[in-house]
Each structure stands twice: as structure tokens, then as C-alpha cells.
C-alpha positions as CSV (number, residue, x, y, z in Angstrom):
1,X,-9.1,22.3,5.6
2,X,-6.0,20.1,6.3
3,X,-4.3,18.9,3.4
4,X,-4.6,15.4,2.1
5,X,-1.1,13.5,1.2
6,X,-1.5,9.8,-0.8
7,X,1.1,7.4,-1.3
8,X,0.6,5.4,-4.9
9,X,1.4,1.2,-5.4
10,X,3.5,0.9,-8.5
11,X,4.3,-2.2,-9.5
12,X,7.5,-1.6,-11.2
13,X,7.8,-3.3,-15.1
14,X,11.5,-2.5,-16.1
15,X,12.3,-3.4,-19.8
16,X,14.9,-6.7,-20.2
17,X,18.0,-4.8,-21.1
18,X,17.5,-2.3,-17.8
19,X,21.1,-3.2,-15.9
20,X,19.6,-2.3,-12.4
21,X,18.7,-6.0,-11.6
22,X,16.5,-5.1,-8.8
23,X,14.1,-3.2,-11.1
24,X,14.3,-5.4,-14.0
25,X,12.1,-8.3,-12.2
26,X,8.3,-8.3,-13.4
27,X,5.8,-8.3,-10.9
28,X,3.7,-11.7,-11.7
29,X,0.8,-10.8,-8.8
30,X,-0.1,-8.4,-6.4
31,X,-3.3,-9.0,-4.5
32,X,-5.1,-5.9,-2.4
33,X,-7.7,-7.2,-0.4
34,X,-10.4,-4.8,1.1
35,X,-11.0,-6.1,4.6
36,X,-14.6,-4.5,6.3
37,X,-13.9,-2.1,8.5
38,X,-10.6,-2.1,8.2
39,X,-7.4,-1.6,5.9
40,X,-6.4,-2.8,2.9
41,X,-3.7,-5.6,2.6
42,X,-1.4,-5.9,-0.2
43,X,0.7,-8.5,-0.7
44,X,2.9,-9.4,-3.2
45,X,5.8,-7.6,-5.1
46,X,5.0,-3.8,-5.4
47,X,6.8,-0.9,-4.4
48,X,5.1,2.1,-2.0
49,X,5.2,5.5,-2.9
50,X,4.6,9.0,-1.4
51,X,2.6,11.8,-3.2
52,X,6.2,13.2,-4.1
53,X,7.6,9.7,-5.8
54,X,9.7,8.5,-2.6
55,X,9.6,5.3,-2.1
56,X,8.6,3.7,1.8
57,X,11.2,1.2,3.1
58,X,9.7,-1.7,3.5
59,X,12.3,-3.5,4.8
60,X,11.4,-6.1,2.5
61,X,8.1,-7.4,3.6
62,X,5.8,-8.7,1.2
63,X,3.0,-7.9,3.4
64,X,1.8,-4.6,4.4
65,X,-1.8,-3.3,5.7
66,X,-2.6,0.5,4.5
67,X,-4.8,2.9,6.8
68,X,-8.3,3.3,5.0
69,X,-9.7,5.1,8.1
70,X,-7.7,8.0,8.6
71,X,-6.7,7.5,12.1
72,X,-3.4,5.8,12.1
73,X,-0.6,7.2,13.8
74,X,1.7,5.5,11.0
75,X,0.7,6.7,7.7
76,X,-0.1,5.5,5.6
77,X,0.4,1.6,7.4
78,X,-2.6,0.7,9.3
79,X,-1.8,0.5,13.3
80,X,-5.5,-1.0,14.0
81,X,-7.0,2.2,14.6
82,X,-9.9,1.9,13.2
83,X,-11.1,-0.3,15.9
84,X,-11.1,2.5,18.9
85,X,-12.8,5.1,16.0
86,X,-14.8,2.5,15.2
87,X,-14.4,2.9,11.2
88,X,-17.3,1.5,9.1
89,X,-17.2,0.6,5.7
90,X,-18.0,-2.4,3.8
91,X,-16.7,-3.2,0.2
92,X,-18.0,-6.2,-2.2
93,X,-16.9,-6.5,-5.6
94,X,-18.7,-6.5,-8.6
């Protein structure tokens, strides 16, 4: 049975009187959006972490699309794969 890694989204809430500026910003929004046969897209501020508490370099970007499918060849980032496997799977809140 092949082993199953997951990276976490942890917005990162520092208190005031932390002195590494970079972490002491508070996230105002992050939004996920579930897209229908296909990845999730979160943008925002957050920061991207493997199962072991690395963080991904993200260069950055405020935009990134996670693999919901399994296929991608650039875990956990989506690279549209789920097209050619032809993923299925339709989400609707509430």
C-alpha cells in the first residue's frame, strides 16, 4: 500500500511583539475554492506545508492550485492532470 504524504495550509498568526516581521503580519483572507473536477485554488496569504513542517517555496505567489486527483507529477501543485485521468468529483457547499 504506498504511503500517503499531505502538506497542511497554515495561515500564520504571530503575536505583535514577535521581531521576525515577516511572520508577525495577520492573514486578513484566504479563500480555497473547490473547482469540479479539478484542484483546489487558494489564494491569499498562507504559507504551504509538508507532512514534516517544511515549508514549499512559493516564490511568493499568492495563487497556487493543489492536486485533488492524485496524478500530478508536481505534488502537491496541480499540473492539470486530472484532465487525461479524467478525475470526477463535484463539491457544493452547504
Amino acid at each position: 500500500m504506498e504511503r500517503l504524504e499531505y502538506a497542511t495550509l497554515t495561515p500564520e498568526f504571530s503575536p505583535t511583539h514577535n521581531k521576525d516581521k515577516e511572520r508577525n503580519r495577520i492573514v486578513e483572507k484566504t479563500d480555497i475554492t473547490v473547482f469540479n473536477d479539478g484542484p483546489l485554488k487558494l489564494q491569499g496569504e498562507f504559507v504551504l506545508r509538508d507532512a514534516e513542517g517544511r515549508e514549499f517555496d512559493l516564490a511568493g505567489r499568492e495563487t497556487v492550485a493543489l492536486c485533488r486527483c492524485g496524478h500530478s507529477a508536481n505534488k502537491p501543485f496541480c499540473d492539470g492532470s486530472h484532465r487525461k485521468a479524467e478525475f470526477r468529483s463535484t463539491v457544493k457547499a452547504g
